[in-house]
PyMOL commands that place a pseudoatom at each C-alpha (Angstrom):
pseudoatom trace, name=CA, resn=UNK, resi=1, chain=A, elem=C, hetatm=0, pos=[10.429, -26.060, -35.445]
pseudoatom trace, name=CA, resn=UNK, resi=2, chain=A, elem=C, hetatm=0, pos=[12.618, -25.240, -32.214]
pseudoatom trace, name=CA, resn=UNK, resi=3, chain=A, elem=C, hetatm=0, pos=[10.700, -23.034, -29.482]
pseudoatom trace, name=CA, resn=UNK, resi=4, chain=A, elem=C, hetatm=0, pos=[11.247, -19.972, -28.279]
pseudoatom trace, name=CA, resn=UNK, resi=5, chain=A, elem=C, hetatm=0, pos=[12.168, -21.438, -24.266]
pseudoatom trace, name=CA, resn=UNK, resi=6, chain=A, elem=C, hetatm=0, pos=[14.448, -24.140, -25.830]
pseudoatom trace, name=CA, resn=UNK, resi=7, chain=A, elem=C, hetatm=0, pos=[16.416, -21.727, -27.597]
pseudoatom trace, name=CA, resn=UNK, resi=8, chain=A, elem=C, hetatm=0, pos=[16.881, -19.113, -24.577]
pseudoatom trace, name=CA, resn=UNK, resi=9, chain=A, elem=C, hetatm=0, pos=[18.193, -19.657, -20.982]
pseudoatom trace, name=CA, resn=UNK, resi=10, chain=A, elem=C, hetatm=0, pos=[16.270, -16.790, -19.503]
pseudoatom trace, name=CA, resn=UNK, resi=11, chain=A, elem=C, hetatm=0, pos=[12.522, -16.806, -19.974]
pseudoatom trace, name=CA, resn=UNK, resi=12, chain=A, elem=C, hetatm=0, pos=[11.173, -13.623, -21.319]
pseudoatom trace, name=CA, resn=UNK, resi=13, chain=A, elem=C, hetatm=0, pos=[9.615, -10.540, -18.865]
pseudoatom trace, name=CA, resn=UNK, resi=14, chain=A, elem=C, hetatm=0, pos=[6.016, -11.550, -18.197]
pseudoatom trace, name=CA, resn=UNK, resi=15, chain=A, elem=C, hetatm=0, pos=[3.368, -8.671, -19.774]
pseudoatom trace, name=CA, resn=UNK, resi=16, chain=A, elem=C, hetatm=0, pos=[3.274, -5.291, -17.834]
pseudoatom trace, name=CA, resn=UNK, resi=17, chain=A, elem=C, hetatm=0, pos=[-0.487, -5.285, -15.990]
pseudoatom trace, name=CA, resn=UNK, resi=18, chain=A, elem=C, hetatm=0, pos=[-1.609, -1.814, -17.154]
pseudoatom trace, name=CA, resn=UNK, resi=19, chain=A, elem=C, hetatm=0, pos=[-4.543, -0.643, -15.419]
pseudoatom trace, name=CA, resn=UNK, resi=20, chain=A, elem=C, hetatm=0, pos=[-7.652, -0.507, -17.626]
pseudoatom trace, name=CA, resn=UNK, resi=21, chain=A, elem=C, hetatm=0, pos=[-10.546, 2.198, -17.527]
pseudoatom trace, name=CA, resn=UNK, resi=22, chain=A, elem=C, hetatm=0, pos=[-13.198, 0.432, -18.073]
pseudoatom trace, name=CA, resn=UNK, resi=23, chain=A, elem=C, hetatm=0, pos=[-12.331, -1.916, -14.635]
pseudoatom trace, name=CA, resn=UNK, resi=24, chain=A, elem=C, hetatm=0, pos=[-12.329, 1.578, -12.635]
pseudoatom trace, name=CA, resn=UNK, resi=25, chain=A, elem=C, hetatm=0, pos=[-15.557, 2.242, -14.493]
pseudoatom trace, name=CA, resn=UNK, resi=26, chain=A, elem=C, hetatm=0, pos=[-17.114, -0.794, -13.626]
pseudoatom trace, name=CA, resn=UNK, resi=27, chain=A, elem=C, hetatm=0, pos=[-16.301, -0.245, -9.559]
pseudoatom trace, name=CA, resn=UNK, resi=28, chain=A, elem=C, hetatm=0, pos=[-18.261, 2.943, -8.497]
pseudoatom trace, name=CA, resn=UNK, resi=29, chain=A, elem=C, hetatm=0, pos=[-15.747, 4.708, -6.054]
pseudoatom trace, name=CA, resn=UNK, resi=30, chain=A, elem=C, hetatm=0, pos=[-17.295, 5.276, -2.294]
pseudoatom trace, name=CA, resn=UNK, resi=31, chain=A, elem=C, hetatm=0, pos=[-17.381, 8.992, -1.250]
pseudoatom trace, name=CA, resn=UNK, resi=32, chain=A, elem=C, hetatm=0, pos=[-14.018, 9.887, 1.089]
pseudoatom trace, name=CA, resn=UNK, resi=33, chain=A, elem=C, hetatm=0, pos=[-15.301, 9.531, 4.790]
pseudoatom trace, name=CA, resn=UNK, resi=34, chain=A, elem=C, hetatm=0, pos=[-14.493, 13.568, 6.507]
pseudoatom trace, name=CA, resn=UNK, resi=35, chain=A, elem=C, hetatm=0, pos=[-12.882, 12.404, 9.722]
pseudoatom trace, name=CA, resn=UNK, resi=36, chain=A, elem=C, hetatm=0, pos=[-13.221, 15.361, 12.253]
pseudoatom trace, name=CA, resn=UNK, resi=37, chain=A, elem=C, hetatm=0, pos=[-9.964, 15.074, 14.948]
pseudoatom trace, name=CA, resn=UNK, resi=38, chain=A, elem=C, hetatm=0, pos=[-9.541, 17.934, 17.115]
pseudoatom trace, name=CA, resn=UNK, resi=39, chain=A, elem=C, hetatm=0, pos=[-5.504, 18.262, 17.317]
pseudoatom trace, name=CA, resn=UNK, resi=40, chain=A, elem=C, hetatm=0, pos=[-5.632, 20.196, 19.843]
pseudoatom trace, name=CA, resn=UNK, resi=41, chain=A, elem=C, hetatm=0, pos=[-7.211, 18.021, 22.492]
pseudoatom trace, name=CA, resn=UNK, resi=42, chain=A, elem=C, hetatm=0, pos=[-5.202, 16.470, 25.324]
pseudoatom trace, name=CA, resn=UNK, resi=43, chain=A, elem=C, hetatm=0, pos=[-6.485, 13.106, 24.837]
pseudoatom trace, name=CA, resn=UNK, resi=44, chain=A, elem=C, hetatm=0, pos=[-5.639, 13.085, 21.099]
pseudoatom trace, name=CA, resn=UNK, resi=45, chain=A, elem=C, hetatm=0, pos=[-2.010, 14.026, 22.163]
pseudoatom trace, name=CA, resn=UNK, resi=46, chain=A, elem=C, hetatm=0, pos=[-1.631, 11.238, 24.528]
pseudoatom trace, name=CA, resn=UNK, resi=47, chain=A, elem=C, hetatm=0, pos=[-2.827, 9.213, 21.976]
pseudoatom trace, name=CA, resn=UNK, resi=48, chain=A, elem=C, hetatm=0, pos=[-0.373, 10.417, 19.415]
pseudoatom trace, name=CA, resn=UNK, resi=49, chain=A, elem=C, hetatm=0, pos=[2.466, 10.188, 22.381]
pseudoatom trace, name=CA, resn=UNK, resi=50, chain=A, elem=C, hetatm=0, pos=[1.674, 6.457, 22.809]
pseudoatom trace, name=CA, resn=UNK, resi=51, chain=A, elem=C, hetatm=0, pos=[1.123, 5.455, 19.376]
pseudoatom trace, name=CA, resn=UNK, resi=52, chain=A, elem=C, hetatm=0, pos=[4.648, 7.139, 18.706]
pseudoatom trace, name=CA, resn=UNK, resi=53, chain=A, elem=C, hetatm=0, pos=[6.254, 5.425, 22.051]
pseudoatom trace, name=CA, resn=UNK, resi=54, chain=A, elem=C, hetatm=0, pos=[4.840, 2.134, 20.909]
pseudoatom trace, name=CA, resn=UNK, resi=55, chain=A, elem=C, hetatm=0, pos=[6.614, 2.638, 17.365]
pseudoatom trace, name=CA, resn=UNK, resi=56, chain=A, elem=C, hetatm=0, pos=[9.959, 3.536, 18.910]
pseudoatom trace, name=CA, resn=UNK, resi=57, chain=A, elem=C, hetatm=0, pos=[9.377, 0.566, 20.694]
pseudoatom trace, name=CA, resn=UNK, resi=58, chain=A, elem=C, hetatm=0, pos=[9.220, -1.691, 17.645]
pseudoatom trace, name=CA, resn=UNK, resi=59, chain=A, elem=C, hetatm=0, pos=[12.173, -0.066, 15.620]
pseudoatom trace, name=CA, resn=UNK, resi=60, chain=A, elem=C, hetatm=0, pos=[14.443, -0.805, 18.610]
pseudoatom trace, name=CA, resn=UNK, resi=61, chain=A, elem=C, hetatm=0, pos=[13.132, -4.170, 18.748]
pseudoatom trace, name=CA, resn=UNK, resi=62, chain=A, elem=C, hetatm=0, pos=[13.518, -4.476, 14.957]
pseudoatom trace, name=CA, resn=UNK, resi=63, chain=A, elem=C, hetatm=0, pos=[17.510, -3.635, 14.771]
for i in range(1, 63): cmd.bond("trace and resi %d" % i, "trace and resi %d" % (i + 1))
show_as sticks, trace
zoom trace
């Protein structure tokens, strides 16, 4: 009897992973940490300002 693979030139689509419940039941989920930021301070906006700078900085370098 002839194969499935020796009859086809294009090997079928692997299975589709679907995620399972009882694998997120077995890993117990860690509380979300509250990060408290004040926006408003100046040191938080020069950090934004050079975090931004320092992307621009690597999309020009990208193209």
């Amino acid at each position: 009897m002839q194969s499935l693979w020796s009859r086809t030139s294009v090997a079928p689509h692997p299975p589709f992973l679907v995620p399972c419940e009882k694998a997120s039941a077995a890993k117990p989920q860690e509380p979300e940490e509250e990060i408290d930021i004040d926006l408003e301070a100046p040191e938080t906006e020069k950090a934004a300002l050079a975090i931004q700078n320092q992307f621009r900085r690597f999309q020009k370098k990208k193209k």
